[in-house]
C-alpha positions in Angstrom: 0.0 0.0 0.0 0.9 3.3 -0.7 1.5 6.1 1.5 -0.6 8.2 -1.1 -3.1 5.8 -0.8 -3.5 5.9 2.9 -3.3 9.6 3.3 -5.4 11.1 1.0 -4.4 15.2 0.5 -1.4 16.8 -0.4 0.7 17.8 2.2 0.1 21.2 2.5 -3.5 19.9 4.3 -1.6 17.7 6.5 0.3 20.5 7.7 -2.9 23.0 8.1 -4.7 20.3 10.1 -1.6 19.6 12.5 -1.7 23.6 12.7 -5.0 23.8 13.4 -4.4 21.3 16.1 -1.7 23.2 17.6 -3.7 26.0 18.1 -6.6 24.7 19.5 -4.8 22.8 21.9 -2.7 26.0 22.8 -5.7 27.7 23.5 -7.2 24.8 25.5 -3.8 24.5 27.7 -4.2 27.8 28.4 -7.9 27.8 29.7 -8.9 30.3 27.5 -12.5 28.6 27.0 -12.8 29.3 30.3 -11.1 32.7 31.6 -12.1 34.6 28.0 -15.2 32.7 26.6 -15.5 35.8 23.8 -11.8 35.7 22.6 -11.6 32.2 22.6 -14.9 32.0 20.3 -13.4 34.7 17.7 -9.9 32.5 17.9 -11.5 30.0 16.8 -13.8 31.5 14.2 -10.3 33.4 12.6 -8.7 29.7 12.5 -11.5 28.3 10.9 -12.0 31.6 8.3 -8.1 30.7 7.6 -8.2 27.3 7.4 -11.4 27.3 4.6 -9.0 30.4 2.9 -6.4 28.1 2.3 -8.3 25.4 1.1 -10.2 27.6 -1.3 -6.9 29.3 -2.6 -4.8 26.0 -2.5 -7.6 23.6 -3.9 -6.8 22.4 -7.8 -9.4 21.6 -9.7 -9.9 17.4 -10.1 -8.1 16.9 -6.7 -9.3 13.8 -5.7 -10.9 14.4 -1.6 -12.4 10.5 -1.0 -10.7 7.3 -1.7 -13.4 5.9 -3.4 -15.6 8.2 -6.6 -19.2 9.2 -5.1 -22.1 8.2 -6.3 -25.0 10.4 -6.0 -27.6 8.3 -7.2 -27.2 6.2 -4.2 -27.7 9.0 -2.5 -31.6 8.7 -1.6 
C-alpha cells in the first residue's frame, strides 16, 4: 500500500490540520474557553475563516478528496 493511498491530500492539508491542532490545543492548555469565553470564540472563528482560505486558494481543480468516486444516485 501506498502512502498516497492511505493519506489522501497533499501535504500542504496535513500541515494546516496539524496547525489547526496546535492552536486549538494552545488555547485549550491555556484555559482560554474558560477565563475569556468571547476571545476564545473569535480565535476559533479566525482559525476556521483561515483554514477554509487556504483550502479555497490551495484547492486544484480534479483533486481527488475521498478514496473511493461518489455516487450520488445512491444518495436517496
Amino acid at each position: 500500500m501506498k502512502m498516497s493511498d492511505l493519506f489522501i491530500g497533499r501535504p500542504v492539508y496535513w500541515g494546516l490540520a496539524v496547525a489547526i491542532i496546535a492552536v486549538l490545543t494552545v488555547l485549550g492548555f491555556r484555559l482560554e474557553h474558560v477565563r475569556a469565553f468571547v476571545p476564545f470564540q473569535f480565535a476559533v472563528l479566525a482559525v476556521a475563516m483561515i483554514a477554509v482560505g487556504a483550502v479555497m486558494v490551495l484547492y486544484r481543480p480534479g483533486e481527488r478528496a475521498t478514496r473511493e468516486p461518489l455516487d450520488f444516485d445512491d444518495a436517496s
